[in-house]
C-alpha positions in Angstrom: -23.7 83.3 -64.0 -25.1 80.9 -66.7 -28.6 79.1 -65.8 -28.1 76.7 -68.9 -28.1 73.5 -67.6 -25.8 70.9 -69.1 -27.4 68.4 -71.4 -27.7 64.7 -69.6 -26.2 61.9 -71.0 -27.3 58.3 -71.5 -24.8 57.1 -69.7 -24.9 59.9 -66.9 -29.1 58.4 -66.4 -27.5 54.6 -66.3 -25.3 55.3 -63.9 -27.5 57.0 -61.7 -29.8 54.4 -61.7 -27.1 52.1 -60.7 -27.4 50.2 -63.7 -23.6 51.1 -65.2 -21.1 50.8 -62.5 -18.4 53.7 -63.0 -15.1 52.1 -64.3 -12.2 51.1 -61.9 -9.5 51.1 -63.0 -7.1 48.1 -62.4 -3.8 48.2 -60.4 -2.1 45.7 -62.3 1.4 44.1 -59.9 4.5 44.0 -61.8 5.7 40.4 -62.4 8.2 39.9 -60.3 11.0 37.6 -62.7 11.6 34.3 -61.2 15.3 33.8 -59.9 17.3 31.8 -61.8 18.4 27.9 -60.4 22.1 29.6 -60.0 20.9 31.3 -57.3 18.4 28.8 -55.9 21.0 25.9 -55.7 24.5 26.7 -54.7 27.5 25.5 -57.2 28.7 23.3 -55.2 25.4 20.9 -55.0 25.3 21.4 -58.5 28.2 19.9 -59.7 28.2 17.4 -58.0 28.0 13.6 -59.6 25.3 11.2 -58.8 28.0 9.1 -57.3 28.3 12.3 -54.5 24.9 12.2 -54.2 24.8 8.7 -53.0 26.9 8.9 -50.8 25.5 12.0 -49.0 21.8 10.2 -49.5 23.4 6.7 -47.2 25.2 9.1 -44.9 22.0 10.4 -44.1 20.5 7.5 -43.8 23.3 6.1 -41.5 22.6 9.1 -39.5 18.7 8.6 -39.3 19.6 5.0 -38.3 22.1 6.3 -35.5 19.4 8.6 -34.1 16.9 6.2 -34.1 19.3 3.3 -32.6 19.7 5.7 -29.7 16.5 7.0 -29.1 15.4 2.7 -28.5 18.3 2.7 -25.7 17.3 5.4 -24.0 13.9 4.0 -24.0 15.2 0.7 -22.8 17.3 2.7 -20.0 14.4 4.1 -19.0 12.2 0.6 -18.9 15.2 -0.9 -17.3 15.1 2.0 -14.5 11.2 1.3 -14.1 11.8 -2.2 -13.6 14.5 -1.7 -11.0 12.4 1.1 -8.7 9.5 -1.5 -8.6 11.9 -4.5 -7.7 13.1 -2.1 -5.2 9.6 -1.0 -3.9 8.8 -4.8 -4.1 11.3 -5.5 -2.1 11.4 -2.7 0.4 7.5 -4.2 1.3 8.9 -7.1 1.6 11.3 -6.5 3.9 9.1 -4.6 6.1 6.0 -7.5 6.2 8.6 -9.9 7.3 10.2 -7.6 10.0 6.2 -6.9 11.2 5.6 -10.9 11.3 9.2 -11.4 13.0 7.9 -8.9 15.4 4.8 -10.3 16.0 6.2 -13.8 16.5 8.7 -12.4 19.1 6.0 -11.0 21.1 3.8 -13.9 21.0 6.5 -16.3 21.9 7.3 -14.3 24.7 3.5 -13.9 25.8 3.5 -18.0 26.0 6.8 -18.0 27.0 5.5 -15.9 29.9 2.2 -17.7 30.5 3.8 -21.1 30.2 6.6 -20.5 33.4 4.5 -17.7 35.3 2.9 -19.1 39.2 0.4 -17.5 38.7 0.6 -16.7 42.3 0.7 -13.4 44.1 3.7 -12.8 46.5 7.6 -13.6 45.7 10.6 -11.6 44.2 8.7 -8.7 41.7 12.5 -9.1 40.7 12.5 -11.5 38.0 9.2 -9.1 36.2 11.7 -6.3 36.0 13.4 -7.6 32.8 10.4 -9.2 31.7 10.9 -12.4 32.8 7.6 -14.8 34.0 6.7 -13.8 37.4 7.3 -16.3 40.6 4.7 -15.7 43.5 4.9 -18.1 46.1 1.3 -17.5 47.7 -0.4 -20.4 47.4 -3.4 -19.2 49.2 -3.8 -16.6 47.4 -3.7 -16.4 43.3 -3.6 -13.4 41.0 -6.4 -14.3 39.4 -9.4 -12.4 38.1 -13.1 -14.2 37.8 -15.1 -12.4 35.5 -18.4 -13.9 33.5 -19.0 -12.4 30.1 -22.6 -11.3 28.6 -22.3 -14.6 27.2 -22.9 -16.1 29.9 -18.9 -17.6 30.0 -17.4 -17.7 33.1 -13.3 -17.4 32.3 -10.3 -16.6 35.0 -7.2 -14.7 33.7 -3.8 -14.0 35.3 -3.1 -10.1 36.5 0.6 -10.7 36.3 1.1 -12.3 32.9 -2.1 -11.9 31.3 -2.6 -15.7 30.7 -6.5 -16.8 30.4 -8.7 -20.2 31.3 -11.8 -20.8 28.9 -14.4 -23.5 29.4 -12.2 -25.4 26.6 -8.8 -24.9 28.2 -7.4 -28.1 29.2 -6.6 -26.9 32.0 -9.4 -24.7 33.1 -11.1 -26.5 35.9 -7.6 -26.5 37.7 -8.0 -22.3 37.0 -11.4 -22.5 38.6 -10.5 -24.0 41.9 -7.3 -22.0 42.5 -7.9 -19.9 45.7 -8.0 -16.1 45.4 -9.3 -13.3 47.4 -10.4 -11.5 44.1 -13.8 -10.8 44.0 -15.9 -12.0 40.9 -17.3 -9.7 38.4 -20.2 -10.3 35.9 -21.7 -8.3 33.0 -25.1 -8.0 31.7 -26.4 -10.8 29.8 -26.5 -10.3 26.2 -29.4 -13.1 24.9 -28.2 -11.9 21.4 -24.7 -13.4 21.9 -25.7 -16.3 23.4 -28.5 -17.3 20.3 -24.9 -16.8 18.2 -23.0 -19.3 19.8 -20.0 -19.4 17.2 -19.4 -15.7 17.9 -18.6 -16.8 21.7 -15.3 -17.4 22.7 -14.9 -20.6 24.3 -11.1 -21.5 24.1 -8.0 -18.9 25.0 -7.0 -17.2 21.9 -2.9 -18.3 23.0 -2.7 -21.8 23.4 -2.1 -23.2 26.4 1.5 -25.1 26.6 3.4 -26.6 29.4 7.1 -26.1 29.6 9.9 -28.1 27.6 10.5 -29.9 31.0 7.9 -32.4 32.4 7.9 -31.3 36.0 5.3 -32.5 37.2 5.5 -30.4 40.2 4.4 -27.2 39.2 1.5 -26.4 40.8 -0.3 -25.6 37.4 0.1 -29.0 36.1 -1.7 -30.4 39.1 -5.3 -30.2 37.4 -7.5 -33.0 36.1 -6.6 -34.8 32.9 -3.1 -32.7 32.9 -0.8 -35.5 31.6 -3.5 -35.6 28.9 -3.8 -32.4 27.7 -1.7 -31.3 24.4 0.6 -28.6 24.7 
C-alpha cells in the first residue's frame, strides 16, 4: 500500500471551506408543445359565421332572462305565501279575542240578568237555580244575605244565591242594609293603610245595579229609598 498522499487542489481547499458550492447539475423539463386550436375548439364552433354566433349569443341571453324571470316569481310566490300565513294568523287572533269578549259579555249579562230578577230571599222552589235561572225565595223574614265589613272600614251586604253586592254608593244599598236576615255579621281587621288611600277602596258594586225591563213596582227590592230615582 502507497502512503503518497494525493496532491490538494485549489478548488478541493475552496470547497472545503464552503466557499465553492459543488455543481448541481440541472434537471431541465421537456417543453411540452402546445396543442394546436384544432383540437382546442371543435370544427363545428369554428366554422361557424358571426351571423351563428349571434344568434347563439341572444339565445343565451333569452335564456338568462328566462331564469331570472322565474327566479322573481318564485320570490313573489313565496312573499305572497308570507303575506297569506300572517293574514291567516291575524285573523285566527282575531277570531279568538272576539269569541273571549262574546264570552265574557254572555257571562256578565247573565250575572245581571241574575242579580236584576233574583229575591234575594231564602226559601222557594231551588227549582228555577237548576238551569241557571235567578233564584225565587219567598222568605221575607229571612234574606240570604251576608254582612261583612272590610279592613277598610266598608260595611257591604252581598247575596249567597246570586252573588249580587250593596256598596255605600249603590242606589239601592240602604234598602240592602235593613233587609232582615239571621246571618251573622263578620268584620276584618282594620287596615289604616287602606283607609289613608281612599281611591284604592271600593265604594260602588263592580256590576251595576239595574232593575228589570218592567217597572213593577212591587218587587220587594225596588221598595228602598230614592228607588224611582235611581238609574239603572
Amino acid at each position: 500500500m502507497s502512503n503518497i498522499k494525493q496532491p490538494v487542489s485549489e478548488e478541493d481547499i475552496l470547497k472545503a471551506d464552503g466557499i465553492l458550492q459543488p455543481e448541481v447539475k440541472a434537471t431541465v423539463k421537456p417543453v411540452v408543445a402546445a396543442k394546436p386550436i384544432e383540437e382546442l375548439i371543435p370544427a363545428s364552433t369554428r366554422t361557424k359565421t358571426q351571423q351563428e354566433i349571434d344568434q347563439e349569443m341572444s339565445l343565451i341571453r333569452l335564456e338568462t332572462e328566462k331564469l331570472r324571470l322565474e327566479k322573481e316569481k318564485l320570490d313573489l310566490e313565496k312573499l305572497t305565501n308570507d303575506i297569506q300565513a300572517i293574514r291567516r294568523k291575524n285573523e285566527a287572533q282575531k277570531i279568538a279575542r272576539e269569541t273571549v269578549q262574546e264570552s265574557l259579555d254572555y257571562e256578565r249579562n247573565t250575572r245581571i240578568h241574575n242579580e236584576t230578577y233574583c229575591t234575594h230571599m231564602k226559601g222557594g222552589d231551588s227549582g228555577s237555580m237548576m238551569h241557571g235561572g235567578p233564584a225565587q225565595g219567598n222568605d221575607a223574614s229571612n234574606y240570604a244575605m251576608i254582612q261583612h265589613t272590610l279592613t277598610t272600614g266598608v260595611t257591604f251586604r252581598m247575596c249567597s244565591r246570586c252573588g249580587k253586592t250593596w256598596f255605600p254608593k249603590d242606589p239601592d244599598y240602604r234598602w240592602a242594609m235593613t233587609r232582615p236576615t239571621r246571618n251573622s255579621p263578620s268584620t276584618g281587621s282594620p287596615s289604616p293603610g287602606l283607609v289613608r288611600n281612599v281611591r284604592h277602596v271600593r265604594l260602588i258594586s263592580e256590576v251595576p245595579h239595574q232593575r228589570p225591563a218592567e217597572e213593577n213596582w212591587n218587587i220587594p227590592e225596588y221598595q228602598f229609598p230614592n228607588a224611582r230615582d235611581a238609574q239603572s
